[in-house]
C-alpha positions in Angstrom: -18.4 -31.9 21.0 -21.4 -33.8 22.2 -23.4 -33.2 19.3 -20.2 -34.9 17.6 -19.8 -37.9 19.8 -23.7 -38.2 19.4 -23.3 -38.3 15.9 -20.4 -41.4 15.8 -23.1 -43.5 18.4 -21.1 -42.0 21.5 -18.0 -43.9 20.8 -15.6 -40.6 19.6 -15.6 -39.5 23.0 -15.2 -43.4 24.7 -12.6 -43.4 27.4 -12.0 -39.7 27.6 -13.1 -39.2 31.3 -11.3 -41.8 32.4 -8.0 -40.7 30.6 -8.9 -37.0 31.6 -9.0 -38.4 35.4 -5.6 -40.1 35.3 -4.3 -36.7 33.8 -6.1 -34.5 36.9 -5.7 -37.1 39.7 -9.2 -36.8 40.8 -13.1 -36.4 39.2 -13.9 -39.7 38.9 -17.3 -38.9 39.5 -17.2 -35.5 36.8 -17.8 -34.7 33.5 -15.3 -34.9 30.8 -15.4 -30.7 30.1 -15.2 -30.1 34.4 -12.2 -32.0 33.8 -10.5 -30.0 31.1 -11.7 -26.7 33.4 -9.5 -28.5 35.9 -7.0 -29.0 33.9 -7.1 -25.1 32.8 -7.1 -24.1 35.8 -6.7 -26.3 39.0 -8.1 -23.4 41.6 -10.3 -21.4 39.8 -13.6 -21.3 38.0 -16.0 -24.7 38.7 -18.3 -23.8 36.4 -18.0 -22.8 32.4 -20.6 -19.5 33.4 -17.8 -18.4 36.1 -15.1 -18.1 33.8 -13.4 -14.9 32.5 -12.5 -14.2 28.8 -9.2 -15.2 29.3 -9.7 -18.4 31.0 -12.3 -19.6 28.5 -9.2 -18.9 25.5 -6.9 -20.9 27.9 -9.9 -23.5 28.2 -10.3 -23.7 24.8 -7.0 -24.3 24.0 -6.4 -26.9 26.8 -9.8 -28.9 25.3 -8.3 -29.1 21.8 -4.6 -30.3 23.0 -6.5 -32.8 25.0 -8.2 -34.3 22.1 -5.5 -33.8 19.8 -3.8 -36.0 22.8 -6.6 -38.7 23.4 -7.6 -39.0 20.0 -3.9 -39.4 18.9 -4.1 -41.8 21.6 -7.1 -44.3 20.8 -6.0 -44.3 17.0 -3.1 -46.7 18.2 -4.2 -50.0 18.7 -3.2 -50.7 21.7 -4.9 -46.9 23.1 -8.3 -47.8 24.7 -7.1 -51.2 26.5 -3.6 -48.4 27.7 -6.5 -45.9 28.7 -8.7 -48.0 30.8 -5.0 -49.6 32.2 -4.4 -46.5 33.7 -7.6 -45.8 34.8 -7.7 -48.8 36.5 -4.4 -48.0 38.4 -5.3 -44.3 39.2 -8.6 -46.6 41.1 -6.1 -49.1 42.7 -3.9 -46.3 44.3 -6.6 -43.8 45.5 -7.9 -46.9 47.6 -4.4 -47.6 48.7 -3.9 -44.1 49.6 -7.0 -43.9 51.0 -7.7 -40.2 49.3 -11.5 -40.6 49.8 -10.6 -40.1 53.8 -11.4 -37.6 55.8 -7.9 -35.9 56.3 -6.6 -38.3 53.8 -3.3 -36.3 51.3 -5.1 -35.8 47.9 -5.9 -38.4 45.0 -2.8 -39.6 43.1 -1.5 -39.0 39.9 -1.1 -42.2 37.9 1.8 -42.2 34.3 -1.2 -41.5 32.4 -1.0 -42.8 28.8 0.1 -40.8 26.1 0.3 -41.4 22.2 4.0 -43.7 20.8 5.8 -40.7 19.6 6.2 -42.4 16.3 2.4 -42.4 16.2 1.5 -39.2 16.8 -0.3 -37.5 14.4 -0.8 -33.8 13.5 1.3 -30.9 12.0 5.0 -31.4 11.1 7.1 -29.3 13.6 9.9 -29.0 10.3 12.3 -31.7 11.9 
C-alpha cells in the first residue's frame, strides 16, 4: 500500500488517517494501518507482529473494505473537503469533551463520511 501511494506522489492515500480517525474515535496521532488493526479489533493486538492467523485474515479484510470505502469516497467530488469536515469535527468535540483528560469518558465518534449511495462503486449485488 505505501509502495502504491509512493508511486501516485503520496496523494492515493491523502486523507485516509483522518477519515480512519473519525471512523475509530481516537489515533489522531497513529498511522493509517494501527488504525485499521483498531478497527479489526478494538482490544487486541497493537502491533501487526502480535497478531494471530485469524486476526491478520480479519485485518486484511477490514483494510480492503476500508479502501473500497475511502476510495469510493474521494472519487466524489465533494469527498476530500467531506473527509477533512469530519475530521475537523471529530477535533472540535474531543476538545469539548475534554477526552485528552486525565479521567476524561473516551474520544468521540463523529457521522463519519461515507460514499452517496448512488456513487458507490464496485461489484453489482444483482438488484
Amino acid at each position: 500500500m505505501e509502495g502504491c501511494n509512493h508511486g501516485n506522489d503520496f496523494n492515493l492515500l491523502t486523507g485516509l488517517q483522518k477519515w480512519l480517525v473519525t471512523r475509530v474515535g481516537c489515533g489522531n496521532n497513529v498511522v493509517w494501518w494501527h488504525l485499521v488493526l483498531r478497527l479489526t479489533d478494538p482490544e487486541g493486538a497493537t502491533s501487526l507482529g502480535d497478531m494471530d492467523p485469524e486476526t491478520d485474515a480479519r485485518a486484511i479484510e477490514t483494510l480492503f473494505q476500508c479502501l473500497d470505502d475511502f476510495l469510493a469516497l474521494r472519487q466524489e467530488h465533494d469527498g476530500l473537503s467531506r473527509i477533512h469536515a469530519a475530521h475537523q469535527a471529530w477535533l472540535d468535540a474531543r476538545d469539548l469533551n475534554h477526552c485528552l483528560a486525565s479521567g476524561a469518558q473516551a474520544c468521540p465518534v463523529v457521522d463519519w463520511p461515507k460514499p452517496h449511495a448512488g456513487d458507490r462503486r464496485g461489484p453489482s449485488t444483482g438488484q
